[in-house]
C-alpha positions, 0 to 999 in steps of 0.5 A: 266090479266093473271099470266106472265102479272100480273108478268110483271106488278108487277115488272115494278111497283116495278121497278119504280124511286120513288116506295117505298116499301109497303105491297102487298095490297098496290100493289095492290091498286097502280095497280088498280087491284080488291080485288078479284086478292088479292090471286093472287097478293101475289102468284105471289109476292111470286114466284117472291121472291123465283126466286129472282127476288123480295125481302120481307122487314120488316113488309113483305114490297116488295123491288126491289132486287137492294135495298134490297140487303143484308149483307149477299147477298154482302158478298155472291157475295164478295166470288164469286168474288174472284173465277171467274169474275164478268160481269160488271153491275150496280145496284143502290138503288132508294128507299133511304133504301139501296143504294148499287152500285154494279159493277166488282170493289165494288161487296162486297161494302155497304153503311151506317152510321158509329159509332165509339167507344171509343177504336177506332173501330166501327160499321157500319150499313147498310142502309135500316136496322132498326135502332135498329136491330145491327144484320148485323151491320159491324165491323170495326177495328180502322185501317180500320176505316180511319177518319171516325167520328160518324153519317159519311155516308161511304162505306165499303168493307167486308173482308172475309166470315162472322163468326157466332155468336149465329148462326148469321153471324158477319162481318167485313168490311173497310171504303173504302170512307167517302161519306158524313160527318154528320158534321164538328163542333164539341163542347168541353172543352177546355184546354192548355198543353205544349204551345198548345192548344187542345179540349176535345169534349163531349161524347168522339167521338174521343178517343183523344183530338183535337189540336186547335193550338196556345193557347188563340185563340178567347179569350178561356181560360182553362175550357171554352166550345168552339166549334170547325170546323175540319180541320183534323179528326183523325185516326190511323195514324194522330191526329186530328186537329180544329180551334175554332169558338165560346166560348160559356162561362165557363163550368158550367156557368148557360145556357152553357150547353144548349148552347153547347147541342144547337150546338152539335146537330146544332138546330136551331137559331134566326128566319131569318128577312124576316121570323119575317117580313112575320109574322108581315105582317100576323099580320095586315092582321089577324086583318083585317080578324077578324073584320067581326066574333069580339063579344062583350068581355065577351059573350065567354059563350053563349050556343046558337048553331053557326049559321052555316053561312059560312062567307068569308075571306075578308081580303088582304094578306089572303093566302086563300079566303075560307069559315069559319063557324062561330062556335063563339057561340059554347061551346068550351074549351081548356085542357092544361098543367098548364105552355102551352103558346101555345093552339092548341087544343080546345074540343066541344061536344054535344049530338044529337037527336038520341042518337050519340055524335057530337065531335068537334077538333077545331086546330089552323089554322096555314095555314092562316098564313105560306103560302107554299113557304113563308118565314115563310114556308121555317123557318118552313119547315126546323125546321121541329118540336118545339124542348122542352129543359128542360129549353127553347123551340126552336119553330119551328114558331116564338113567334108571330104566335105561342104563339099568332095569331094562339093560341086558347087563351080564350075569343079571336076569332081565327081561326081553322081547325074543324073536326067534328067527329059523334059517336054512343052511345058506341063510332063507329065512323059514319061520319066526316067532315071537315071545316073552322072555327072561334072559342072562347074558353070558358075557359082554363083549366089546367089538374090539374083543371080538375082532380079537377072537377072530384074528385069532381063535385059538387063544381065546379058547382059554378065555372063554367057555366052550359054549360061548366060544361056540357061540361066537363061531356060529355067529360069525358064520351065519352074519357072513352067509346072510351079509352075502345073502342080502348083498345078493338080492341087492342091497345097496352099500357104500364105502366111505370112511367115517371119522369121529373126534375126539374130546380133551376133559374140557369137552375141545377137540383133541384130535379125531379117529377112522371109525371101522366097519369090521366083522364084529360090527358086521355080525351084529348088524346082520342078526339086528336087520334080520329080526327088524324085518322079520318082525315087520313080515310078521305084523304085516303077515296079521294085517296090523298098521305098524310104524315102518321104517320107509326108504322109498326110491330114488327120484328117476330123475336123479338116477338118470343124472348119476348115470350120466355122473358115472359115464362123464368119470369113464365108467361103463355102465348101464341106466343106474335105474337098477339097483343092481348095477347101481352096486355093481359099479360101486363094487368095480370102483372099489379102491380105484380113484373113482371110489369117493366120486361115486360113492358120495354121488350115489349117496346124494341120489337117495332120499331119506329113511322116514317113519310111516305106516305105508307099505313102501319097502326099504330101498337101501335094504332090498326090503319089502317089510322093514322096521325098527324093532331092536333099540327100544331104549333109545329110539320111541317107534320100537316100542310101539312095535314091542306093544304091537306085538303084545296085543297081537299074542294075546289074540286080541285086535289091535288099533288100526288109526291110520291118521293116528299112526301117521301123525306119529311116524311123523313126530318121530322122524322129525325128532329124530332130524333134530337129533341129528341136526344138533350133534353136526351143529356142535360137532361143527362148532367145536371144530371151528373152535379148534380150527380158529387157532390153526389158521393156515393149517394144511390138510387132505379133503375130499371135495363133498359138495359142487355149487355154483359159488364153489366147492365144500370139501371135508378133511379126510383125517379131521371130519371139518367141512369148509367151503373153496369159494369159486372167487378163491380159485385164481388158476382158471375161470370155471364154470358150473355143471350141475350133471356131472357135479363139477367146476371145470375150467377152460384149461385142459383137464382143469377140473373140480368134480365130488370126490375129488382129493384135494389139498387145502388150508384153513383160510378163515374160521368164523365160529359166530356165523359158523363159516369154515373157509378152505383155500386150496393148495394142490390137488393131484399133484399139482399146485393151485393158485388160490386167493383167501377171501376177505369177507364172508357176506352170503355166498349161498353155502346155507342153500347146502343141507346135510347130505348124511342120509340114511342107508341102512341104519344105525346103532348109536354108542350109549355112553356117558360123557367122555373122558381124555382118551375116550372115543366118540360114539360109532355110527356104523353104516351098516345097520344095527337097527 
């Protein structure tokens, strides 16, 4: 293929309806071209670029240059329209990352997601732009802000050239339309005042209150939490007006909280009655279907090798009639947390004849029971993900398949998907295959129990069988050898405590715990990243497009910004460009002063792990192939992957829709931010509940957050994050330095920077607009003068997004609602995914 057939080639591909955008290599696998044009392809696309022809991404990702038109490019052709006239021509985005339409009329206009403040301006932020890139996000003024509302999809014109700001340009723009409203319900306080009644809606969207007309409607009452539909948003020329369609009960009335946290963020509710009906269908199929592997109760701990039979589903109404290996006899048990209902994972491990390790990672087989285009498929489908609020867990399957038919219970036979995964001794992984099993667990372990058992192995001798006391020491010694293994090719991990609270009976903070990642945690994390990647390797290996689970590399930018963050603390070190010695200074800061500093920078300098089919690595994980395999109860993608999986053994082709896969990766990542998003809100909530009574009260924070407005510190022993308003701080003058995220003041040493452990007291709590004011007491040993704040007003602290980001993975505790004396669910950093 000669360089201008080569050219030809790559932009028709690019140019593709349903081309997403990749990496060169992966260009070069989709044209089918040999390793050996490699050069050749990145010289052409380079070329390409630079004519303008194409476009470079984030991460060097290729786009077409009609959807990666930029800010600055629209801002560019907004100038040039105004001096001569523009052809009309039409330009539209098919990639969903930037969808701009460019004609004679919108040549300056931009697409994107609007936020509003509570002085009634906003920002909006182009699509296609990393969320957490606020860079080339646009401002809008209040009166050019119509009625958009928070999350609403609108058009903007820009309005001029850009200004620059620390050498970046800063824009300024007008909604011009409201394409799509992120949603018209609202949840609030309400209240009546002077024969009318209005609602306070929570976290303050609006910076007035909404008129519900006459009071008394549905029966609501002053102070109760309602929800209302809007029939008028507000903006600078009109108030906004609603009608209330729920009351959800007294504010402060036990549960309510959830209740309004479970509307605001429109999570779903009970599961529809043809879906409970397909689940009990599948019930009475699934008895039929074990009668053929059902042992004698009591036998679960046989050691005797399985006989590897592979065993036919009989069973009618069985979504598929596939071979199932016996696996019955094997040694087999489950690690979870003490309070899980649901157990999706179950461990074997033997060690071979030549000195390799044969790991099994035995996951639910949740296929057998939500066939695709069922009605327990739709349920699933659409809930994407289990959603775990402090206090309840809203499954994304129900109860019966979940906490039953698919859970891998002890001493039941129950059915699984089996990756079975050879190692060398010290750990490189050999082969791996994939099955059909049916499976008994031997034990249920708690990670406490384990923990126990390595303190002290001897007296569990007399606890436990030979074989899986065994089991155990195999296990604990493999996890360590791939831990070290995978820390070595470069892995990124942090060390940062977590703390969880915890609830009374009423569901009100009654205090909170440190959540430990210890070796219990450590070997179930290891076995789970394995079977995650090599599956992954596997669909790869068979040319199949597959749900990803992407962590694409950090914008050089920002790495460059925390190089120069790391050398302002003192710190030796080379470009943090390298994900190398990005982990050797977090080990060299390990238990030093700088450890949260640099921790919580580094955190901040990563994107966030997302679904997709692309071919773009895990970065957090050193992982070239990556993806969910391990929790198909809780979490939509995995079973996507499990069915994959089925088609490819039974030799059969599988569909490979790009856009359609796409679209998907895309539904789940966004379920699964709301899920996240609406358990920080209520955990938000019930501390500001509980912090409200504690006015004054003192605590250890960590700064987790600089602005130019102030500081946001979290208590270290109470999880409540709070802003320190610059205006608070009466010691000094400060000013902000946005490299090394810092407030330093003229005064010698006098300096806030992240990480920092200050002493703080709660100065205002304000539960309505969700508002935590911290003043601060002392920080290193000495006292600051600080004044309390009299008023909220906007200070910008909606500008600061969650700055949890995924590193590894997560495993969700899987409970019901808890009681006095119950914890709260470990989200472990280290990854059981």
């Amino acid at each position: 293929m000669k360089h201008q057939d080569l050219a030809d080639a790559i932009l028709a591909h690019v140019g593709r309806p349903n081309y997403q955008p990749v990496k060169p290599r992966v260009i070069l696998k989709q044209l089918k071209l040999p390793a050996d044009r490699a050069t050749d392809l990145r010289r052409t696309i380079k070329r390409l670029a630079q004519e303008g022809k194409l476009q470079y991404g984030a991460g060097h990702i290729i786009r077409p240059v009609a959807s990666a038109t930029t800010v600055s490019a629209a801002a560019s052709e907004s100038v040039n329209a105004k001096t001569k006239p523009a052809r009309p021509r039409h330009k539209s985005a098919t990639d969903g990352t930037q969808s701009v339409t460019t004609t004679s009329k919108n040549v300056n206009q931009i697409i994107g997601t609007f936020r509003r403040m509570q002085g009634g301006f906003g920002f909006v932020t182009p699509r296609g732009q990393a969320v957490r890139d606020k860079d080339q996000d646009i401002y809008i003024s209040q009166h050019n802000a119509r009625d958009a509302a928070s999350g609403d999809t609108v058009q903007v014109r820009l309005k001029g050239r850009p200004r620059f700001r620390g050498g970046k340009p800063a824009f300024e723009g007008e909604i011009v339309q409201i394409l799509e409203r992120e949603t018209n319900s609202f949840v609030g306080t309400y209240d009546e005042q002077a024969g009318a009644g209005f609602v306070l809606v929570d976290g303050m969207p609006f910076s007035q209150p909404i008129a519900v007309g006459d009071p008394g409607a549905k029966n609501a009452k002053p102070g109760d939490k309602v929800v209302i539909e809007m029939v008028r948003f507000p903006s600078h020329v009109h108030d906004g007006e609603g009608v209330i369609v729920e009351v959800l009960g007294p504010r402060g009335k036990p549960g309510v909280d959830t209740l309004s946290i479970i509307r605001e963020f429109n999570l779903p509710g009970p599961f529809a009655e043809d879906a409970l009906e397909d689940a009990r269908q599948q019930a009475e199929a699934f008895d039929v279907a074990l009668g053929e592997f059902e042992v004698e109760a009591g036998s679960a701990t046989h050691t005797g090798k399985a006989s590897g039979t592979p065993r036919e589903g009989k069973a009618s109404g069985t979504p598929h009639h596939i071979p199932r290996e016996d696996l019955t006899a094997e040694t087999i048990v489950t690690i979870d947390p003490i309070d899980a209902r649901d157990f999706d994972d179950a461990i074997s491990l033997d060690r071979l004849d030549n000195g390799h390790w044969l790991l099994g990672v035995h996951i639910a087989d949740v296929s057998h029971f939500v066939r695709a285009k069922s009605p327990l498929d739709r349920e699933a489908r659409e809930r994407a993900t289990s959603v775990y609020l402090p206090d309840r867990v809203i499954p994304m399957l129900p109860e019966l398949i979940s906490n039953n038919l698919a859970s891998l219970q002890p001493n039941k036979v129950r059915f699984a998907k089996t990756a079975m995964i050879e190692f060398t001794a010290d750990g490189a992984p050999v082969a791996a295959e994939y099955k059909s099993t049916a499976i008994r667990s031997a034990r249920r372990f708690t990670y406490e129990e384990v923990d126990e058992y390595l303190a002290d192995r001897e007296v569990w001798k007399a606890r436990l069988t030979p074989a899986v006391h065994g089991l155990l020491a195999r296990m604990h010694e493999l996890a360590m050898i791939l831990r070290a293994r995978r820390l070595k090719r470069g892995a990124i991990e942090l060390t940062m405590q977590e703390v969880k609270i915890d609830l009374d009976r009423d569901g009100r903070v009654s205090g909170a715990h440190l959540v430990e990642n210890t070796e219990s945690h450590q070997i179930i994390e290891e076995f789970m990243l394995s079977a995650n990647e090599a599956v992954a390797r596997m669909l790869s290996d068979a040319g199949a497009l597959f749900l990803r689970r992407v962590h694409q590399q950090p914008d050089p930018r920002k790495l460059q910004s925390l190089t120069e963050f790391v050398h302002e603390l003192g710190l030796s070190s080379d470009s943090l460009e390298s994900r190398f010695e990005i982990q050797r200074v977090l080990d060299a800061v390990k238990g030093q002063p700088e450890e949260r500093a640099v921790n919580y920078a580094v955190l901040r300098s990563m994107q966030q792990a997302v679904y997709s089919p692309e071919e773009e690595g895990h970065y957090a994980l050193a992982s070239d192939h990556y993806c969910h395999f391990t929790s198909p109860i809780r979490r939509y993608p995995d079973l996507t992957v499990h069915r994959l999986l089925d088609v490819l053994a039974a030799k059969k082709k599988p569909r490979n829709d790009l856009a359609e896969l796409a679209g998907l990766g895309e539904h789940c990542s966004q379920r699964e931010r709301r899920a996240e998003a609406a358990e920080r809100e209520l955990v938000k909530v019930k501390l500001l509940d509980y912090l409200s009574k504690r006015i004054g009260e003192e605590m250890d924070a960590v700064v987790t957050g600089v602005q130019q407005f102030g500081l946001f510190a979290q208590g270290i022993e109470l999880p409540a994050e709070g802003l320190v308003h610059v205006t608070s701080l009466q010691d000094d003058y400060y000013r902000y330095d946005k490299t090394t995220h810092s407030l330093n003041g003229y005064r010698k040493d006098n300096v806030f920077r992240l990480g920092d452990v200050v002493r703080v007291a709660v100065a205002r709590v304000d539960v309505d607009r969700r508002e935590l004011d911290f003043r601060i007491v002392a920080r290193e040993g000495r006292a600051v003068q600080s004044r309390e704040r009299k008023t909220g007003g906007s200070d910008g602290r909606q500008r600061r997004g969650s700055e949890r980001k995924e590193f590894g993975s997560k495993k969700k505790s899987k409970r019901g609602p808890r009681a006095e004396g119950s914890r709260s669910k470990p989200k472990k950093r280290g990854t059981r995914e």
